[in-house]
C-alpha angles and dihedrals in degrees: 000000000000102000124186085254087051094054083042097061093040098051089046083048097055092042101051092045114087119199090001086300118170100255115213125243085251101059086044087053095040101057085035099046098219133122123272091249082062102053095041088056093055092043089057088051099046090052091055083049093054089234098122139009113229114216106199112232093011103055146232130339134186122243117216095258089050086051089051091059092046094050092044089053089039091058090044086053099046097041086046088052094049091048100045089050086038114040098012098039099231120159118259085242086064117038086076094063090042096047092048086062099045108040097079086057113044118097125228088250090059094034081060097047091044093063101031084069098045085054093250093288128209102218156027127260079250090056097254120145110245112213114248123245099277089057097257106146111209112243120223122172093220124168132209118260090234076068098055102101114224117280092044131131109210135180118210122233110174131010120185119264099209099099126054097184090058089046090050093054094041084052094056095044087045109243112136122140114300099026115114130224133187117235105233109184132335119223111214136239093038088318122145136288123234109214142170122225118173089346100298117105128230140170120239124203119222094250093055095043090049089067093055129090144216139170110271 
């Protein structure tokens, strides 16, 4: 059976592997916030289910059929997140709470009007790509902007949605997906970058500036 814990662990699964990459129990805990028995005891589910294979030592994959469930709760959550910014005008810091609610519980009927309406979009209000029906996942080779060297222009296209209260303060210093910024001055050792956004200056700490995303 395909619980709502179930689609949760797979969709943290798929998001923390990289390059189809086995993803430690840690990592699993830690963006869950549960305990490691916990998550030994899912893993183990998720493995008779034939949702994951499980590499001792290394970690947790996901098998195709498992994919196939993450992809299918990432484009209810992105498509959730667009509608509720589009059609129900809520601010870009508070689309990701309320789709996290509603994505276990939407049908396929409403998950296609949904984004007819919306004119099949590409991406998130957070700039993120939403996989298309048939579960394709657009790839794009993005950098953090902690990588971006001094005497750049830049223009952002994701920034992580896992924070409202960052969203809310990039919002009101203008930086959203699509909108460029000139790269000042970096301080060394993690220090921050001095950058330039609508001609005003700021300085952005490293773990800001490690949830925001540019083209490669």
């Amino acid at each position: 059976m395909i619980t709502q814990a179930v689609q949760d662990y797979l969709k943290v699964i798929f998001k923390l592997s990289h390059n189809d990459k086995p993803v430690n129990k840690g990592a699993i805990a830690g963006r869950l916030r549960v305990s490691q028995a916990s998550v030994t005891g899912m893993v183990k589910k998720l493995s008779e289910l034939q949702l994951t294979y499980h590499e001792p030592y290394r970690g947790v994959r996901l098998t195709k059929a498992g994919r196939k469930i993450a992809l299918e709760i990432i484009r209810h959550h992105r498509l959730l997140e667009l509608y509720l910014a589009e059609a129900l005008g809520y601010s870009w810091d508070q689309v990701h709470e309320e789709a996290e609610k509603l994505e276990h519980h939407i049908s396929e009927e409403f998950e296609d009007k949904m984004s007819k309406v919306l004119g099949d979009p590409e991406f998130d209000p957070h700039g993120a790509p939403i996989p298309t029906k048939d579960g394709i996942l657009p790839e794009r080779k993005l950098r953090t902007l902690t990588e971006v060297i001094a005497g750049e222009r830049v223009q952002i296209k994701q920034v992580s949605d896992s924070d409202p209260e960052m969203l809310r303060y990039l919002g009101r210093i203008g930086i959203y997906p699509d909108s460029e910024l000139d790269v000042i001055d970096k301080a060394p050792f993690g220090g921050p970058l001095h950058v330039r956004v609508a001609d005003v200056e700021h300085h952005l700490g490293e773990n800001l500036t490690n949830q925001i995303y540019v083209a490669a």
